[in-house]
C-alpha positions as CSV (number, residue, x, y, z in Angstrom):
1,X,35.8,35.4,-19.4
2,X,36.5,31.8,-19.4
3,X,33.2,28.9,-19.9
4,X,33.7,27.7,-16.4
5,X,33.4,31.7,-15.4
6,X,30.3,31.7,-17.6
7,X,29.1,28.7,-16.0
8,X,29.4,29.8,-12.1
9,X,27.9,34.0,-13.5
10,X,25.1,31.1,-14.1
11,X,24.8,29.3,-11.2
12,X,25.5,32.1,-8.9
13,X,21.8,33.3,-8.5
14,X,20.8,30.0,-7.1
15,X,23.7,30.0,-4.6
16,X,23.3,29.4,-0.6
17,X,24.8,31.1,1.9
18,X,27.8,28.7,1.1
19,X,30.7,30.0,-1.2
20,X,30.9,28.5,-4.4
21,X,33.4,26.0,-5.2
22,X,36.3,27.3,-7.5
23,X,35.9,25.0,-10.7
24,X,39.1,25.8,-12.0
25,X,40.5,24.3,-8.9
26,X,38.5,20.7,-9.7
27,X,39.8,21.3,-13.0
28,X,42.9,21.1,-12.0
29,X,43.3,18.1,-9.9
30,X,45.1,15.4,-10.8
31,X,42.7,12.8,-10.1
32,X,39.7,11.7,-12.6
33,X,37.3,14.6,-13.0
34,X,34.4,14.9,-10.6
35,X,30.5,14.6,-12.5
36,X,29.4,16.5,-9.7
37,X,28.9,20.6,-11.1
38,X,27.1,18.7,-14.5
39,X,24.4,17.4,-11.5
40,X,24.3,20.9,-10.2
41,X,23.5,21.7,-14.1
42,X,20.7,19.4,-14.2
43,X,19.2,20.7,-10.9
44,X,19.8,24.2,-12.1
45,X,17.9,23.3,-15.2
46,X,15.1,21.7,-13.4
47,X,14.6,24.4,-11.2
48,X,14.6,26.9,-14.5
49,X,11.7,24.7,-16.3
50,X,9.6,23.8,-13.2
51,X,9.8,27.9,-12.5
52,X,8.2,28.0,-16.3
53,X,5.5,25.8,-15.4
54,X,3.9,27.6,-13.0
55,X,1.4,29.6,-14.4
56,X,0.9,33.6,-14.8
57,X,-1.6,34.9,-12.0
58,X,-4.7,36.4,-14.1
59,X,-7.8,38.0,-12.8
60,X,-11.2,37.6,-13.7
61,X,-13.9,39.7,-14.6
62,X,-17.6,39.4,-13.2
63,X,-19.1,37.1,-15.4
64,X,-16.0,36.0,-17.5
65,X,-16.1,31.8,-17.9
66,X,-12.5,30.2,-17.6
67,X,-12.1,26.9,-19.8
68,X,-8.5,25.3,-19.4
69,X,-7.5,22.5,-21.9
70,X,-4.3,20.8,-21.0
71,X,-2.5,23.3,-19.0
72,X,-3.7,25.1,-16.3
73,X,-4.1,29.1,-14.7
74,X,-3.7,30.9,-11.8
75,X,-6.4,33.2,-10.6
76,X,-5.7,35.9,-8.5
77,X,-8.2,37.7,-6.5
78,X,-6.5,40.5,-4.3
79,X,-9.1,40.5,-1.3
80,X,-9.5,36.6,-2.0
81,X,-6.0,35.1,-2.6
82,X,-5.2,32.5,-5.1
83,X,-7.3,29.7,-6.7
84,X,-5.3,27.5,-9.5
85,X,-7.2,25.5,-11.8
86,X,-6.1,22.7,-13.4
87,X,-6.7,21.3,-16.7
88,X,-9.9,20.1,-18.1
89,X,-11.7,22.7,-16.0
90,X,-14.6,25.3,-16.6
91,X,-15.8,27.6,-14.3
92,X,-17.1,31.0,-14.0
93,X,-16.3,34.3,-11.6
94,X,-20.3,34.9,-10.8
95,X,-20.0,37.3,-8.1
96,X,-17.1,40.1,-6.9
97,X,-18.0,42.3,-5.1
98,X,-16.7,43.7,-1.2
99,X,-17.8,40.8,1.2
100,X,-18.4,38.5,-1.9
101,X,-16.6,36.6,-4.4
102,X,-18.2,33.5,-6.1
103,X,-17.3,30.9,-8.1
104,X,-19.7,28.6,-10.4
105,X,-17.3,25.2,-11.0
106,X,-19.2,23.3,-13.4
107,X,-16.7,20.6,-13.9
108,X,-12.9,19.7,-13.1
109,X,-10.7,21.1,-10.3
110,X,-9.6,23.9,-8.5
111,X,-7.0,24.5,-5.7
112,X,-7.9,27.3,-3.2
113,X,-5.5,29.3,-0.8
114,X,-6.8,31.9,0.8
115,X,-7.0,35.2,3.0
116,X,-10.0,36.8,3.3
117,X,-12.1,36.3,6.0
118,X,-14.5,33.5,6.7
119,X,-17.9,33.2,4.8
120,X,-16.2,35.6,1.8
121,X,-15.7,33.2,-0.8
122,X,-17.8,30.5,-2.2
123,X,-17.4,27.8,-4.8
124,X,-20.7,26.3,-6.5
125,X,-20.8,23.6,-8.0
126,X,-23.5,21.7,-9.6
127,X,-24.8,19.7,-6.8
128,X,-23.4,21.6,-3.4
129,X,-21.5,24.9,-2.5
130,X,-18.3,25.1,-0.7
131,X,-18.0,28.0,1.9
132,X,-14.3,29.1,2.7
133,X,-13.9,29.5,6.6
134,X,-10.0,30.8,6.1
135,X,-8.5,27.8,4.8
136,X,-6.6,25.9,1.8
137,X,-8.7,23.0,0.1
138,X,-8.8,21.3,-3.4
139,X,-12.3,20.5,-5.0
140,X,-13.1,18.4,-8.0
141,X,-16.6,17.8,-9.5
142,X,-18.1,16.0,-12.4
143,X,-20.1,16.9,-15.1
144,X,-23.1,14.8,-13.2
145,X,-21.9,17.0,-10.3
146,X,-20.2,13.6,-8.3
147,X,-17.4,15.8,-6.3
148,X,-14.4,15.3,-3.8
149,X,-13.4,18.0,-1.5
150,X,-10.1,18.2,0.4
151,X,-8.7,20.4,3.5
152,X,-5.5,21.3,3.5
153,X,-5.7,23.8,6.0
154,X,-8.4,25.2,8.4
155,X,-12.2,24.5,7.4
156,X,-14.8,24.2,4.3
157,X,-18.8,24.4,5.4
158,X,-20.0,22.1,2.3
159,X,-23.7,22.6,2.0
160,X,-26.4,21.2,0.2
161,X,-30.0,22.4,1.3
162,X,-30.5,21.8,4.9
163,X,-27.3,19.3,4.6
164,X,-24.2,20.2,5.7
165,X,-20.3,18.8,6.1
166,X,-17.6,20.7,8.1
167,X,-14.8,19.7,6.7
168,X,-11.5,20.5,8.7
169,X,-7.5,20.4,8.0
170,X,-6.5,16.8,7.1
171,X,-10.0,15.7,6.0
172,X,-12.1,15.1,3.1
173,X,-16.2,14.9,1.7
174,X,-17.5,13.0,-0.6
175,X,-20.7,14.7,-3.0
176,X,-22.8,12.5,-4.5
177,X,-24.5,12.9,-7.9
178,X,-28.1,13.7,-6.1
179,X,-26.5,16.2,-4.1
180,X,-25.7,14.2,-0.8
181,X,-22.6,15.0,1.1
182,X,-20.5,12.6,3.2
183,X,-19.6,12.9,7.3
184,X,-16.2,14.5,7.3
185,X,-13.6,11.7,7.3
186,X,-9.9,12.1,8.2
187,X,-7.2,11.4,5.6
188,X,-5.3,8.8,8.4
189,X,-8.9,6.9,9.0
190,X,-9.5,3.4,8.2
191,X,-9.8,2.1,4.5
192,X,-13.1,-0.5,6.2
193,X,-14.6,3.1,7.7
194,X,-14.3,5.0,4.5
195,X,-15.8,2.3,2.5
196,X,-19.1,1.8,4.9
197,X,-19.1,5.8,5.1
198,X,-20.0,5.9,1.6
199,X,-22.4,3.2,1.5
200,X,-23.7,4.4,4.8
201,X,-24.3,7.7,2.3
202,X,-26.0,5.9,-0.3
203,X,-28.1,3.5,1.5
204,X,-28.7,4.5,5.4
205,X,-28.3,0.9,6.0
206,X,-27.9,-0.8,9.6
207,X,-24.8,-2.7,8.4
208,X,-22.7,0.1,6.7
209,X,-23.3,2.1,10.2
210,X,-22.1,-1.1,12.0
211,X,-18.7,-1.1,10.1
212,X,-18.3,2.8,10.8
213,X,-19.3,2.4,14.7
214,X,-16.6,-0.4,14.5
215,X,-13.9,0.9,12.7
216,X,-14.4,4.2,14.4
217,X,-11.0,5.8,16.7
218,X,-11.4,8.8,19.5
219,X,-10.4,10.9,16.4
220,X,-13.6,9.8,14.3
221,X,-15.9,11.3,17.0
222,X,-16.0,14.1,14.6
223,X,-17.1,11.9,11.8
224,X,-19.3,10.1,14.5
225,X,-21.5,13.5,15.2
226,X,-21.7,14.5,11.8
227,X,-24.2,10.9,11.7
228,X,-26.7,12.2,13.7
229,X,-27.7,14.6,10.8
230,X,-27.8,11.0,7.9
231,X,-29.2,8.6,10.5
232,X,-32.7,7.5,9.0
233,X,-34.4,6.1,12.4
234,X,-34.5,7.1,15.9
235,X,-32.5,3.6,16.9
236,X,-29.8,4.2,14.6
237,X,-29.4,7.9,16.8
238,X,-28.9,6.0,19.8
239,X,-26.1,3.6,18.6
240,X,-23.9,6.5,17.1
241,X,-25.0,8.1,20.7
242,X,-23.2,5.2,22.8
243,X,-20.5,5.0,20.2
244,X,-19.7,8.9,20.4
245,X,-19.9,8.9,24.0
246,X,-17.9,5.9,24.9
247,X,-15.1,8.1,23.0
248,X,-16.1,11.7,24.2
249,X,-18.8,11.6,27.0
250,X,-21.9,13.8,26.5
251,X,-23.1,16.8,28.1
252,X,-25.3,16.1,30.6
253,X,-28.0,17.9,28.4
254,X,-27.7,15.6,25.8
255,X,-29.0,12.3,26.7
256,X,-29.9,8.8,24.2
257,X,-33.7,10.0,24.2
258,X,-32.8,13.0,23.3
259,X,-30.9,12.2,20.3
260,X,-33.1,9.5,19.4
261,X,-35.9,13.0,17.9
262,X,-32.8,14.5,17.2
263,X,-33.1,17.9,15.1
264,X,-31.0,21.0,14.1
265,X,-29.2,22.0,17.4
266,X,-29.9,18.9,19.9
267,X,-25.8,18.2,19.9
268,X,-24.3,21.6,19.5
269,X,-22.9,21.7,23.3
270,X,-21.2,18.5,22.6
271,X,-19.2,20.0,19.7
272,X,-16.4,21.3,21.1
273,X,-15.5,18.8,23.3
274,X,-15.4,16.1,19.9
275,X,-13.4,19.1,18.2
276,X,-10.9,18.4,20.7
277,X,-11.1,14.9,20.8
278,X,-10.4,14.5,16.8
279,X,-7.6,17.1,17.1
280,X,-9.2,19.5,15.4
281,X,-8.8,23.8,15.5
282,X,-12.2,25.9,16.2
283,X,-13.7,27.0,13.1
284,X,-14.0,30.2,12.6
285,X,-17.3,31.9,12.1
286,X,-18.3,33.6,9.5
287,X,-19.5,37.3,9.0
């Protein structure tokens, strides 16, 4: 067998559906030689190494803590799906059991993609938990428990206490070291609305609301109702209320006084009709 026969045995498991080219035939031709199979070579070589990188699925026991240094592992959970965790990362498999797999993420960052059904598995961390509701997501926290958490696909309940984001495809929340969590806000929203989002987290302040209500499109209503919950005073209810509406009107059970005492429940009915108006899918419920 000749090299160039060597070469194509090579190439031939990464082939198309398209017929090699005969090498000998290149080889052949009069003209100045053609650089293009040592390309292919490179690409072929790529591919090889990149293939290398990806890491070896391994699975947990109950209990077992994961630290990853500079490379990272892949964790696979057969009633779960897959959770990759990158370098720099510790965390521990606290629960697995039917209905229930649980993840304690102390600090670093994890890449979730999943099929079991919603409400099945949860990620800790040390200020808020992250409840899968049949999704993809990426989540990074801090040792002083500061996080990020990013939908790829479907939705994430991130909870704290009585606080809670839903956090859908194409969307992110912020955690901050006391355990607060950000409104939901799109990927494609404004850089002015995600700036006075987080201040609007920090402080509660008239002005930072201002800048969101401003900055706000039709498809930040679903930031806009998750403000209800943050708002500090009864007046600040009723300007996210005419914002909100002016984008999605309300139900006609939902009125300004009645957000203005808002609690748990006053704006469910208006929910689905902002889903839609944000472009949004329905979240599903969990067990």
């Amino acid at each position: 067998m000749t090299d160039e026969e060597r070469f194509e045995a090579l190439l031939s498991r990464y082939r198309c559906a398209a017929p090699m080219p005969d090498f000998r035939a290149v080889q052949q031709e009069k003209r100045a030689p053609r650089r293009w199979p040592y390309a292919v070579a490179a690409g072929v070589a790529i591919a090889i190494s990149a293939a290398l990188l990806v890491p070896r699925p391994r699975t947990l026991r109950s209990g077992e803590v994961v630290q990853t240094s500079r490379s990272r592992i892949r964790i696979d959970a057969p009633s779960i799906g897959i959770v990759d965790v990158a370098p720099h990362t510790t965390l521990q498999l606290v629960e697995s059991r039917r209905g229930r797999y649980r993840l304690d993420l102390r600090a670093g960052s994890i890449h979730a993609k999943t099929t079991s059904p919603p409400g099945v598995f949860v990620v800790d961390t040390p200020r808020a938990s992250a409840i899968d509701l049949g999704c993809e997501y990426t989540l990074s926290v801090q040792g002083s428990g500061k996080g990020l958490l990013h939908v790829s696909a479907g939705w994430v309940a991130l909870e704290y206490g009585f606080t809670q984001s839903l956090v859908p495809a194409g969307a992110s929340a912020e955690i901050d070291s006391n355990g607060g969590l950000t409104a939901p806000i799109f990927d494609d929203a404004s850089p002015r609305l995600k700036s006075a989002a987080m201040r609007f987290q920090r402080d509660r302040g008239d002005a930072a609301l201002g800048e969101i209500l401003q900055a706000a499109r039709a498809r930040d209503a679903l930031t806009l109702i998750n403000l209800f919950s943050r708002a500090s005073t009864g007046e600040q209810r009723v300007r996210i209320y005419d914002r909100l509406n002016a984008f999605v009107p309300a139900p006609a059970s939902i009125t300004r006084e009645a957000v203005r005492d808002w609690t748990i429940g006053t704006t469910d009915a208006w929910w689905a009709a902002v889903r839609k108006a944000s472009g949004v899918s329905d979240i599903k419920k969990k067990r």
